[in-house]
N, C-alpha and C positions, 0 to 999 in steps of 0.2 A: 577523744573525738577530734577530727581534722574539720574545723572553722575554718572556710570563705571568708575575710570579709572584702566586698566586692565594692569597687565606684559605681558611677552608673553607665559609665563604658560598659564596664565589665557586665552588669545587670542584661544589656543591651545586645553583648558579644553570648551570653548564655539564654535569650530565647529567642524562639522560632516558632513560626508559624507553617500549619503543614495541613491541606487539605481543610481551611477556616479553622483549623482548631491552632490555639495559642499556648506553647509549653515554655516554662521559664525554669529553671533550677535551683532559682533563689527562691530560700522558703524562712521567713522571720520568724517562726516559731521556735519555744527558748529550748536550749541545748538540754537532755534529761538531768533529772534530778540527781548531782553527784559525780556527773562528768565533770574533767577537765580539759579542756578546748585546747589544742594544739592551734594556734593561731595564727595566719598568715591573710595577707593584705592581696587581693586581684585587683589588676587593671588590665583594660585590653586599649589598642589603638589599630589604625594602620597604617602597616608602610609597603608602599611598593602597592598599594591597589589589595593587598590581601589583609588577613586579622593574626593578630600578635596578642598574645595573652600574656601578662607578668604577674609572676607571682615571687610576694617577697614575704620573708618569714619576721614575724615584726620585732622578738625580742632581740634578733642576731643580724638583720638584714640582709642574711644569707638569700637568693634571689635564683630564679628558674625562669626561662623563658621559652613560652610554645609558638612556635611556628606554625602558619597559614593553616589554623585550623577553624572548620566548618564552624557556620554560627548557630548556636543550640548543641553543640556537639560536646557538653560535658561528659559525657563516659568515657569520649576518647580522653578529654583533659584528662579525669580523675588517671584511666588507665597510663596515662604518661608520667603524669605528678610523680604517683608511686614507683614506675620503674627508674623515672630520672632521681627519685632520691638514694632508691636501695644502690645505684651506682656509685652516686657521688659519696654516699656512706664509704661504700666499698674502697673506694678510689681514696679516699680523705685517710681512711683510716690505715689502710696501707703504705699511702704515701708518708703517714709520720711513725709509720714503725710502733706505732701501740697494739696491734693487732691483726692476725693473718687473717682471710680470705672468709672461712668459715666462720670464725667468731665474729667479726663484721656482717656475715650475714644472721647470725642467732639475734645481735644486736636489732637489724631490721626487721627481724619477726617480732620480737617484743613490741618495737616501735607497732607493727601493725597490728596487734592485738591491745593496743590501748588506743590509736588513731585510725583503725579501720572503718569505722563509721566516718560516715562526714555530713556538714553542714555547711549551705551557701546562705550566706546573710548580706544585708544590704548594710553599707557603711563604711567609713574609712577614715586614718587616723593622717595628719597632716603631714607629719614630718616623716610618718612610712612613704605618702606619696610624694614627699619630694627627693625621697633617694632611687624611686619608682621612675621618677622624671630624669631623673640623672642614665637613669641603665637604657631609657627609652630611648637617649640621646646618643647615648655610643652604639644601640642596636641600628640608626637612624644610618648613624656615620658608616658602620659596618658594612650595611646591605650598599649604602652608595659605593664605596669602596671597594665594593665584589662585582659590580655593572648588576644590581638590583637579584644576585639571586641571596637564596635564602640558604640557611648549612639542609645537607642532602639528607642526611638519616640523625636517628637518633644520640650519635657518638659525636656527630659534628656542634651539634646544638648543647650535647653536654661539656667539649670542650671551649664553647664560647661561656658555657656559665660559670666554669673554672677560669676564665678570665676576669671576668663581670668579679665575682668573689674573691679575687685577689686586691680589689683595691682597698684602699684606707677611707674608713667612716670612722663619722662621731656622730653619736645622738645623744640632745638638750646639753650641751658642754660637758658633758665626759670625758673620759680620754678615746684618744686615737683607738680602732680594734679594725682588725682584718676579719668580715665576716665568713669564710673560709674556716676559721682557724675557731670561732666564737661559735658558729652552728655545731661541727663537731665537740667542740668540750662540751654545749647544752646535751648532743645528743649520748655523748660516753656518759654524763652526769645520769640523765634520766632514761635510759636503756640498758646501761653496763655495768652501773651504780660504781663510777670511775667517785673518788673522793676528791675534796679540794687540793690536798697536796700531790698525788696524781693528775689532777688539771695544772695546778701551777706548774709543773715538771715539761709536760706537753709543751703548754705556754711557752716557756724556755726553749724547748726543743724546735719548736716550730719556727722560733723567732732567728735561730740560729743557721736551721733550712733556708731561711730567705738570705741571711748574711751569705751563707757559703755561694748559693746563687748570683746574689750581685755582683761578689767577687768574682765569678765565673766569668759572669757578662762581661767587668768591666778589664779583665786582664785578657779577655780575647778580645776588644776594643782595640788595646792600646797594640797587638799583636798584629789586628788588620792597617793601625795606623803606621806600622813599622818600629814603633820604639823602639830602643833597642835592650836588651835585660840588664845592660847596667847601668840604665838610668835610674833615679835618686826614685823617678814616680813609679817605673814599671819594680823594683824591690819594693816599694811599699807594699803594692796592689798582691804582689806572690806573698808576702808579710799576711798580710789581711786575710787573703785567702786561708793561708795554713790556719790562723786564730778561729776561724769558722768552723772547720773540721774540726778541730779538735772540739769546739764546743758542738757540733752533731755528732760524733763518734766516743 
């Protein structure tokens, strides 16, 4: 079952009132007997005069954010939720070479034959909303940044939350994890029945995608700066690079 749990933004952002009658989508009644709660944390606020919904996954702080959508208008949330995850499944799981097209989508079907049902509950856990406040801040900086518009269609909004999930969290002193990278192993773990040493393999892999990338970045850096290739830093940077590859390849 797919768990709400919502602030009281969020409470606020999902009812409406329509010809005197009052509809809310938060319903505190407990989950059935023998479910287990897929569990993600909503908030909504606004920026720019419209409503901003966040929703962040609480065990991985993998995070999703819905654009200027109507207030009381959960079915459209729900129907968005769902298609921005079966992407970013799609998209995640492709992107690290664990799995083609189709098998990423068998994956999301199982997912939605155990999280198809859902439930909005009122409540919220502190240290989900303060990474909640964090993504709320770079959404803030973003929209100021574009002269207040907001991304256009559905691909635009899931490539800001491929940004949003590349950054580096910790939760209660842990270590460092890329929620990107922590959502997918939860989801291989408990849809594809991926085993721990298949996750840990991933882990490695993934970690080597970002190397190969930085290298990327920083040796077309020193290219726009002029270095020149046989300087002592632009050999390192071609160094670094090749170690990268070979650890993705």
């Amino acid at each position: 079952m797919l768990l709400f749990h919502c602030t009281k933004d969020a409470i606020e952002a999902l009812t409406a009132t329509h010809q005197g009658k009052t509809h809310c989508w938060v319903d505190n009644a407990p989950p059935p007997e023998g479910a287990q709660p897929w569990g993600w944390q909503l908030h909504a606020v606004k920026i720019a005069r419209r409503q901003v919904l966040v929703a962040m996954h609480g065990d991985t702080r993998f995070v999703m954010v819905f654009w200027g959508l109507k207030k009381g208008d959960g079915k459209t949330l729900l129907s968005m939720f769902y298609e921005r995850v079966a992407n970013h499944l799609i998209w995640l799981a492709e992107d690290s070479g664990v799995m083609d097209r189709p098998a990423a989508r068998n994956m999301f079907d199982r997912l939605m034959r155990s999280h198809g049902p859902f439930r909005f509950h009122s409540g919220s856990d502190r240290s989900v909303q303060a990474h909640i406040n964090e993504v709320v801040r770079l959404c803030r900086q973003a929209v100021a940044d574009n002269d207040g518009a907001f991304p256009d269609d559905c691909e635009q909004a899931g490539m800001f939350d491929e940004f949003l999930n590349q950054g580096i969290r910790r939760v209660k002193g842990g270590d460092y994890f890329v929620p990107a990278d922590a959502w997918l192993s939860a989801c291989l773990r408990d849809f594809a029945d991926f085993d721990a040493e298949a996750l840990a393999q991933l882990g490695q892999h993934r970690r080597a995608q970002r190397q190969q990338a930085m290298a990327e970045q920083l040796l077309q850096a020193a290219k726009d700066r002029g270095l020149s290739p046989d300087d002592p830093a632009y050999v390192q940077m071609v160094q670094w690079l090749e170690h990268a590859k070979e650890r993705v390849y």
